[in-house]
C-alpha positions as CSV (number, residue, x, y, z in Angstrom):
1,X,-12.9,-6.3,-31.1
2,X,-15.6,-8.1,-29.6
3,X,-18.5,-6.3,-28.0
4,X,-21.4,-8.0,-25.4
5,X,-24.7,-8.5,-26.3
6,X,-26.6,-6.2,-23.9
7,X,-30.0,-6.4,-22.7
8,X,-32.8,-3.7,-24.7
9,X,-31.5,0.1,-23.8
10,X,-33.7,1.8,-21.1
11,X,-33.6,5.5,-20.4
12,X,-31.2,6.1,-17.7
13,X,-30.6,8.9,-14.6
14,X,-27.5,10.9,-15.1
15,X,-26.2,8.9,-12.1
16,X,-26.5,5.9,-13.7
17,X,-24.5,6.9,-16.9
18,X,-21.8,7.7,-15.3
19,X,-21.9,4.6,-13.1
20,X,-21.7,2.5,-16.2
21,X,-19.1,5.0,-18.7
22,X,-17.0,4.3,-15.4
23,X,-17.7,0.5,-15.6
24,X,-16.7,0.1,-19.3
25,X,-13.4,2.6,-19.0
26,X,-12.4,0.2,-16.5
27,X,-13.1,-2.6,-18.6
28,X,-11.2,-0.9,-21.4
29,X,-7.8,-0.6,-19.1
30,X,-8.3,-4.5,-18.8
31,X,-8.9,-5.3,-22.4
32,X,-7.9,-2.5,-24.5
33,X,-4.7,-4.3,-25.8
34,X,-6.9,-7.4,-26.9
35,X,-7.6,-7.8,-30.9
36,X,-9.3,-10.2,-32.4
37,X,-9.9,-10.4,-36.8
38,X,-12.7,-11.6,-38.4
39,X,-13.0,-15.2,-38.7
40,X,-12.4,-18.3,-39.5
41,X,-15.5,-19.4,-41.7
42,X,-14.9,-16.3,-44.5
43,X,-15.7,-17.0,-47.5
44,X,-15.0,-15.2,-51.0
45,X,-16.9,-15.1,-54.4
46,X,-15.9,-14.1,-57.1
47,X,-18.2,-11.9,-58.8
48,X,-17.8,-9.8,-62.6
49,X,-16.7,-6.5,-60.9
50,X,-14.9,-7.8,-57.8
51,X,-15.6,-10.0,-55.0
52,X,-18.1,-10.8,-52.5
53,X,-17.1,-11.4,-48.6
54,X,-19.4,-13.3,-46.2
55,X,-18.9,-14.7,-43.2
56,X,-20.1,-15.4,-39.3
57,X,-21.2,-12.6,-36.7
58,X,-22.6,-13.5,-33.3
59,X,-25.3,-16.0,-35.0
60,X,-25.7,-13.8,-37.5
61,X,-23.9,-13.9,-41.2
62,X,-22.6,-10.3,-42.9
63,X,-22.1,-9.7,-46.7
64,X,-19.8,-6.8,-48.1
65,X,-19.2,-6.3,-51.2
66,X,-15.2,-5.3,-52.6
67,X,-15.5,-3.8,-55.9
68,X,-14.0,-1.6,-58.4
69,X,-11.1,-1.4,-60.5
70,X,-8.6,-4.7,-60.0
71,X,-10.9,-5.3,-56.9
72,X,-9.6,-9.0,-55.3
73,X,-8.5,-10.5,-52.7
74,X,-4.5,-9.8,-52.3
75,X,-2.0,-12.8,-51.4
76,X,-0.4,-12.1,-48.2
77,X,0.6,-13.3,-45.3
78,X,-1.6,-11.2,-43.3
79,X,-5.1,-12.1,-43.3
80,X,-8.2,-10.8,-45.2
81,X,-6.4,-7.5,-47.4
82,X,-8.2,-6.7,-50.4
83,X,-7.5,-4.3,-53.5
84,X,-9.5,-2.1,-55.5
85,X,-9.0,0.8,-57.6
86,X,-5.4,0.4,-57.1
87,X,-6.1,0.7,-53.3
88,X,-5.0,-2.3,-50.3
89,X,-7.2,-2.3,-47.6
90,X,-7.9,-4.7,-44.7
91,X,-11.1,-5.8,-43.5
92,X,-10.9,-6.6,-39.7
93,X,-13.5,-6.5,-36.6
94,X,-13.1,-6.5,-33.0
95,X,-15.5,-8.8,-30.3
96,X,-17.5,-6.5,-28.3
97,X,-16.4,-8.8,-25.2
98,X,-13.1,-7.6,-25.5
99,X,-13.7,-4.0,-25.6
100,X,-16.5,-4.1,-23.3
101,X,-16.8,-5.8,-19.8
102,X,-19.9,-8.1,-19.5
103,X,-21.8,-6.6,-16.6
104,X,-23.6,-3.4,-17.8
105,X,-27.1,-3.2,-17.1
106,X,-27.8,-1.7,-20.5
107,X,-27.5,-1.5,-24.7
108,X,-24.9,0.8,-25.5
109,X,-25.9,3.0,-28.2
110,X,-23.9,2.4,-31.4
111,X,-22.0,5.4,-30.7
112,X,-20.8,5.1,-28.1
113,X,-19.7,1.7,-28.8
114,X,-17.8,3.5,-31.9
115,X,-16.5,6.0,-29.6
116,X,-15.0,3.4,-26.8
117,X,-13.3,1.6,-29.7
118,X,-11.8,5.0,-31.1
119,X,-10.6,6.1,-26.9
120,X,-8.9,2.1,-27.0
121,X,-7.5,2.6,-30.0
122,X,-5.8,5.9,-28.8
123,X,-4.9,4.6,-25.5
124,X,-3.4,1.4,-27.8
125,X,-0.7,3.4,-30.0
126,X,0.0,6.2,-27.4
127,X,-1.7,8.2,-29.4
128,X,-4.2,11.6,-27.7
129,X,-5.4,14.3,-30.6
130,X,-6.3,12.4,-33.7
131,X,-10.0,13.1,-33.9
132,X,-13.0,10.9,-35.6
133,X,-15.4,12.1,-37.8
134,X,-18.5,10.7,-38.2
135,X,-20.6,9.8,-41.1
136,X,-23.9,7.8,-42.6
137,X,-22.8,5.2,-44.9
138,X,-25.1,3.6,-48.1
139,X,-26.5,1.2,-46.0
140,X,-28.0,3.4,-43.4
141,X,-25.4,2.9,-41.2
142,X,-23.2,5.1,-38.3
143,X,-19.9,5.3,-39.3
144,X,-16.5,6.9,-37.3
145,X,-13.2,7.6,-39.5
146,X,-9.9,8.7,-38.4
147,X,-6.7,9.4,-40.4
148,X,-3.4,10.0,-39.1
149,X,0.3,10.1,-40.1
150,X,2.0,6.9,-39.4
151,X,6.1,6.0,-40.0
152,X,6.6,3.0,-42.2
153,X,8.8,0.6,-41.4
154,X,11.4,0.8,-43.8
155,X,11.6,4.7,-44.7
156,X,13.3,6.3,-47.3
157,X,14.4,9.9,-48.0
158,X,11.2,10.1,-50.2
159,X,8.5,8.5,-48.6
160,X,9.2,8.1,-44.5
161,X,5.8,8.7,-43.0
162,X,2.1,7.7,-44.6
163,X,-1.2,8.2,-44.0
164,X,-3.0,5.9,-42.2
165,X,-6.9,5.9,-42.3
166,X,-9.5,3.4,-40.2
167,X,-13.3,3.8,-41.1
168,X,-15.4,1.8,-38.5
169,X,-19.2,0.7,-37.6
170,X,-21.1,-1.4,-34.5
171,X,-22.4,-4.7,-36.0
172,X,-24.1,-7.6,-34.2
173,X,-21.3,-8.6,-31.5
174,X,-18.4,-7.1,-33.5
175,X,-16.8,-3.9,-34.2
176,X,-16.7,-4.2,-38.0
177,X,-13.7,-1.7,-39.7
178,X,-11.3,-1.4,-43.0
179,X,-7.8,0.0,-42.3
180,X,-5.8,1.4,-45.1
181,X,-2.9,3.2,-46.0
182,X,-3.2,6.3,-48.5
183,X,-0.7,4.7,-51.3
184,X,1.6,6.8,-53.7
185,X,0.3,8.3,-56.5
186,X,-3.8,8.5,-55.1
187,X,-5.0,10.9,-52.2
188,X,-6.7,10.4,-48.9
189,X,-10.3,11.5,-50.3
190,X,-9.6,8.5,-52.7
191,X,-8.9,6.2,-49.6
192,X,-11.7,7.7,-47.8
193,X,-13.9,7.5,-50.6
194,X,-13.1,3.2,-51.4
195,X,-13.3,2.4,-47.8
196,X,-16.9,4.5,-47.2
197,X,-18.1,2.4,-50.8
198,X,-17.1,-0.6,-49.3
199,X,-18.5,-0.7,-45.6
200,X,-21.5,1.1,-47.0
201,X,-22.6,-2.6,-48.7
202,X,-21.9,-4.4,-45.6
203,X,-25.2,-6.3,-44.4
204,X,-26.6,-8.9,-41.8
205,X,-28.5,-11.9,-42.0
206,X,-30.0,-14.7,-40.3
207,X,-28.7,-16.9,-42.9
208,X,-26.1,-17.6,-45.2
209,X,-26.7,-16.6,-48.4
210,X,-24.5,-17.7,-51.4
């Protein structure tokens, strides 16, 4: 999703918090079923123990690192899924713009941008009780993670429902996130564990770097 640049966060009344939570709710029921991915202009390296990802952010570029065991880039149809340690996950990010409507008078506080993102999410895939966690990644960064139990779309008598797991941060402009899905044979503090690694490399820049 796309998020709006906002003017420097003042202190505001009580009054006035609630005035703007009740601006960007509304804004959400308008734009909550937008999505946007990251890119175009991605570009991957190849590096001795994986891969590195860079790309544009709101005049800014990011970096993030995908490493590990067999870490690549996988060959799909659907855009930007990688693979390490056995794991597939996708990087994606949301435009604050689309999550949030461009007339509050203030910054949002990271968290709260997280937290909107998680409500549209719910409100998305009909979904009410699945609870975030959050957490401080390598790089110093606020992170919110959900897991829940999703049906996939061919089940079979041994494997109809998965675990589906989204770890999430507020980068310049963009809601930056990696989705996966806990595959057989590994466990969902394995999936937790490769997508915290991952995001917790992710950095911004004023420039490209190679």
């Amino acid at each position: 999703m796309n998020y709006v640049v906002i003017p420097e966060e003042r202190r505001m009344s009580s009054n006035m918090k609630v005035k703007v939570l009740g601006v960007v709710m509304f804004g959400l029921m308008l734009t909550s079923g937008a999505s946007a991915q990251v890119g175009p202009g991605l570009r991957f390296v190849p590096r001795p123990d994986g891969l590195t990802v860079t790309g544009p952010a709101s005049g800014q570029f990011f970096r993030m690192l995908v490493t590990g065991r067999d870490a690549g880039r996988m060959r799909t149809k659907k855009k930007y899924w990688f693979r390490a340690d056995g794991i597939p996950f996708e990087l994606f990010s949301e435009e604050n713009t689309r999550l949030l409507p461009t007339n509050i008078p203030h910054r949002l506080d990271d968290r709260v941008v997280l937290d909107l993102y998680h409500s549209a999410w719910l409100r998305r895939n009909g979904s009410s009780d699945i609870k975030p966690r959050s957490l401080k990644l390598s790089n110093g960064m606020r992170a919110l993670t959900w897991s829940y139990d999703k049906f996939v779309a061919t089940p079979s008598a041994a494997n109809s429902v998965e675990r589906g797991m989204f770890l999430i941060v507020a980068g310049p402009g963009h809601v930056f996130g990696l989705f996966a899905s806990v595959p057989p044979g590994s466990t969902e503090r394995a999936t937790r564990d490769l997508l915290t690694r991952t995001l917790g490399t992710l950095t911004f820049r004023e420039e490209f770097e190679n």
